[in-house]
Structures are given as C-alpha cells and as structure tokens.
C-alpha positions as a printed Julia matrix, in Angstrom:
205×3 Matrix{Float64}:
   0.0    0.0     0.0
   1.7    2.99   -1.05
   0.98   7.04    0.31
  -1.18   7.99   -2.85
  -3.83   4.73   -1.95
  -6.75   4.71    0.5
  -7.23   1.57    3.49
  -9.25   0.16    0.42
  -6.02   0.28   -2.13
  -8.3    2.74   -4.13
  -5.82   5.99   -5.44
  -6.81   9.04   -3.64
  -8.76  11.95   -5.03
  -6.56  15.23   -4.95
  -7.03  18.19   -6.27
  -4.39  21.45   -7.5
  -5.76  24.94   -7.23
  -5.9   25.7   -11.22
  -6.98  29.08  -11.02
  -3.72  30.53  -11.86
   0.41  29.17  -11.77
   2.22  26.46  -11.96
  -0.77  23.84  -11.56
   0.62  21.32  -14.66
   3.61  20.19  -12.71
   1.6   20.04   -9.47
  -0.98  17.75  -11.32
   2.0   15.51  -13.2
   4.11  14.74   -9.29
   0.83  13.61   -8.13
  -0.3   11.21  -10.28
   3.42  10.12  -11.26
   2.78   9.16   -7.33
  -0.61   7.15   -8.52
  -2.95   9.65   -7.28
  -5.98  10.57   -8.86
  -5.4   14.42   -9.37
  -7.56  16.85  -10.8
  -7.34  20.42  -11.34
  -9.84  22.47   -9.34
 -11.25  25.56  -10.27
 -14.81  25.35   -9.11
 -16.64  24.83   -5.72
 -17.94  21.63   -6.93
 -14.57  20.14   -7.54
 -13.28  21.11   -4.59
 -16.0   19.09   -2.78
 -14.87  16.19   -4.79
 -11.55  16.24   -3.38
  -9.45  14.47   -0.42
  -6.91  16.81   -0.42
  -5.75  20.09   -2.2
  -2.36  21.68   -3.76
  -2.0   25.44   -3.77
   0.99  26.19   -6.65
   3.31  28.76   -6.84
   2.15  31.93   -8.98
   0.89  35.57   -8.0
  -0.4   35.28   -4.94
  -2.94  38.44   -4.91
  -4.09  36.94   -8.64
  -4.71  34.21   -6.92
  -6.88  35.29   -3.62
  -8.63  37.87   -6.13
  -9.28  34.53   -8.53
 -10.35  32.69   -5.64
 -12.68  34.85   -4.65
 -14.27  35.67   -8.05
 -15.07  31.74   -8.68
 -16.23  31.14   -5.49
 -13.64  29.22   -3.7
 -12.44  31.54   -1.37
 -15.51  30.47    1.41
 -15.54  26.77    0.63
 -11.38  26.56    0.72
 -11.72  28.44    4.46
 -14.47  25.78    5.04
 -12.57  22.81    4.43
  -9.56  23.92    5.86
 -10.78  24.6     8.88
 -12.59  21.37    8.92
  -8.99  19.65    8.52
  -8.92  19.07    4.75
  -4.95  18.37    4.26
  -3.49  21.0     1.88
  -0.11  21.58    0.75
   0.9   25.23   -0.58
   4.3   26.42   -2.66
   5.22  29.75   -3.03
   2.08  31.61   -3.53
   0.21  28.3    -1.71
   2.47  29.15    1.19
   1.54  33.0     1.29
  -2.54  31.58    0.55
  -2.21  29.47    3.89
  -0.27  32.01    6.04
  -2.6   33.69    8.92
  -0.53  37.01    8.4
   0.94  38.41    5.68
   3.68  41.45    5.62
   4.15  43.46    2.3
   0.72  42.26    0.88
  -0.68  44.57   -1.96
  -3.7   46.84   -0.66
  -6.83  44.49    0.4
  -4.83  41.05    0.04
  -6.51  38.36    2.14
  -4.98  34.86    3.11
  -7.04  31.26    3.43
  -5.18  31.09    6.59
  -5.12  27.72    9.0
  -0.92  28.11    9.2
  -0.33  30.27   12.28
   2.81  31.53   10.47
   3.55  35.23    9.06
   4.99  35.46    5.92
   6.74  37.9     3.7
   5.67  37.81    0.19
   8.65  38.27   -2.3
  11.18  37.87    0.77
  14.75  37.22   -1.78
  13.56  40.41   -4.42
  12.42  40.57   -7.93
  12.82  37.34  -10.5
  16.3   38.2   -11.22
  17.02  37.37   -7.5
  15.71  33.92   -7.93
  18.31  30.92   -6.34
  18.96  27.44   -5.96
  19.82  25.67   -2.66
  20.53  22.21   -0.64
  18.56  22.31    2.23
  19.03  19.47    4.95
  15.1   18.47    5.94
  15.68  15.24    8.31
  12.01  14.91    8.29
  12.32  13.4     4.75
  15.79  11.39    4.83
  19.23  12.11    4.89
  19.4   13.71    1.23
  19.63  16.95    1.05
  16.33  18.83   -0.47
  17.55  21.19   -3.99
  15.16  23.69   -3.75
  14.36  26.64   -6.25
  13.23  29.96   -4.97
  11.44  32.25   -7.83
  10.36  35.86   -6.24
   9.47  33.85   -3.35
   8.24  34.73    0.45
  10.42  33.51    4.12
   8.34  32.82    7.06
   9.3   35.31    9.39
   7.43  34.11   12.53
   5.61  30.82   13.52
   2.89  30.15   16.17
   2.85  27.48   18.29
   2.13  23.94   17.35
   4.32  24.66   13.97
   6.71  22.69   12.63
   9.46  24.22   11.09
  11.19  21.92    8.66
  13.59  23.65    7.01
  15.38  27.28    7.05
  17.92  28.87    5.27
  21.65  29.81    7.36
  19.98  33.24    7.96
  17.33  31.28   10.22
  14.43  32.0     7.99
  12.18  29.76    7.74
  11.09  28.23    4.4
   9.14  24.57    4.88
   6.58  24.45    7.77
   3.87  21.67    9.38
   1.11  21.86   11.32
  -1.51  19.37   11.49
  -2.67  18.73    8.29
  -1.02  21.74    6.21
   1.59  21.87    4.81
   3.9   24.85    3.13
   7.05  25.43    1.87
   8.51  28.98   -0.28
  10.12  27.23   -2.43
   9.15  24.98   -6.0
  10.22  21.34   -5.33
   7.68  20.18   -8.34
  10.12  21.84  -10.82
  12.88  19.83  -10.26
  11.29  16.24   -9.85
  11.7   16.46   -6.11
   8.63  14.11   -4.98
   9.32  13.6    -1.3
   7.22  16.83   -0.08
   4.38  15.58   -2.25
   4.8   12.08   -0.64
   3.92  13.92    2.76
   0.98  15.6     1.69
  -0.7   12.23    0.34
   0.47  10.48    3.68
  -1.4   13.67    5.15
  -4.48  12.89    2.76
  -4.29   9.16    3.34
  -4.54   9.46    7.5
  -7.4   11.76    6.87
  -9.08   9.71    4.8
C-alpha cells in the first residue's frame, strides 16, 4: 500500500488549485505518485476532493481569482474542517494567517499560524537554488528553487518548522494537516514533499 492509496487500495482523489500558476507540474508529481489528481477551479470540484495543492504563482491573482469563482468560502471551510493541503510559493503566502508586504486588500485562506513575507529574496532576477538538509524526509539533502518567493518570518505554536535557510528563515513548515514550503520542489522532480501531503491525505481519509 503505497501514500497515494486509500485503506481500500483505491488511489486518492486530490485536487491542485488551477486558477492561476504552476498547476501542470503540481498535477503531473501527483499522479506520477498514482494519485488521482484533478485540477480544481470550481466549488464543486473542490468538494470532490481528499486533499488540495495550492501552486506557486501571484499570490494576490490568486486570492482575487479565488474569490471571483467562489472558492475563497468553501477553501476556508474545508480547511478549517482539517482538509490536508499543501501550498508552494504563492500556496504558502494563501495558507499564512498574516501576511507582511501584501498589496492593498490582500486576504490569506489562513489555517498556518505563520507570518509570511511575500517576495522575501527580491524581484525574479534574484531567484536561487539551494541544498537544504530536511531530516524529516531522509538524509538527502532537499535542492530547492526559490522564484520571487516569500520567508516565514514568525511561527505560532504547534508549527513545525522543517527547514530554514543559514539566515534562520524559515522556508518549509507543518502543522496538522497543512503543509507549506517557499520554495518549487515540483520543478525539479523532487517528490518527497508531495509524498507527505498524500500520507497527510491518506490518514485523513
């Protein structure tokens, strides 16, 4: 029985926040993990979900999206009724309960007791690659991309932080069934965050 399976052996239903950014590569890690991942856009696939992906993109496109379609509501809903999600980037700034340097009337999903800075490294020229040592997922090192992406500046407690940068920033966080990290580990073929999130989804389910 593998993460991306149910008790039954049936694949799990999971869904990746299509409104806007990088939802394709989202979509392709999960099911080259054997779930059943579809892209959501509307309330009524949302409902059909186990679990949701928030991708990396613009992060006020996206809350302004999400509340346009009607998601906004039903994503606070299910979130707050323990729906495992998983945000990058963006997702990461979409599940933060505070946000610093947020355009004028930016909201958040919230559920992560975290605050976050949104475009913490700069512009896209100041984009970087990294090894980050995450012991939570095995002894090899993480290579992580950052692309105009946000640090978590404070956590509350009952956070997990997994990983941060030498300057003590944080950048991968847990708690309960969320899960966030600033950086884009679906753009290299790194799996092993995704893995966590479907374990999430599976002891839900």
């Amino acid at each position: 029985m593998t993460a991306a399976t149910s008790s039954l052996g049936e694949a799990l239903t999971v869904g990746v926040l299509a409104l806007q950014g990088d939802f394709r590569e989202h979509l392709a890690s999960l099911r080259a993990l054997g779930a059943d991942a579809r892209p959501v856009r509307r309330p009524e696939e949302l409902a059909a979900v186990q679990g949701l992906v928030i991708p990396g993109g613009e992060s006020s496109v996206m809350d302004k999206l999400s509340r346009i379609f009607g998601l906004a509501e039903p994503l606070r809903s299910r979130i707050a009724d323990g729906m495992p999600v998983y945000g990058t980037c963006a997702g990461l700034i979409m599940l933060a309960d505070r946000i610093v340097d947020g355009i004028e009337g930016q909201q958040t999903l919230g559920g992560l007791d975290i605050t976050v800075r949104r475009n913490a490294f700069g512009n896209q020229n100041d984009s970087f690659e990294t090894d980050l040592a995450i012991p939570a997922l095995g002894e090899e090192p993480v290579h992580a991309v950052f692309i105009r992406a946000p640090a978590i500046e404070s956590t509350g407690p009952g956070v997990t932080v997994l990983a941060s940068l030498p300057d003590g920033r944080g950048v991968a966080v847990e708690h309960g069934n969320l899960l966030g990290t600033a950086f884009h580990p679906e753009v290299t073929g790194e799996r092993r965050f995704h893995e966590r999130f479907l374990q999430l989804v599976r002891a839900a389910a």
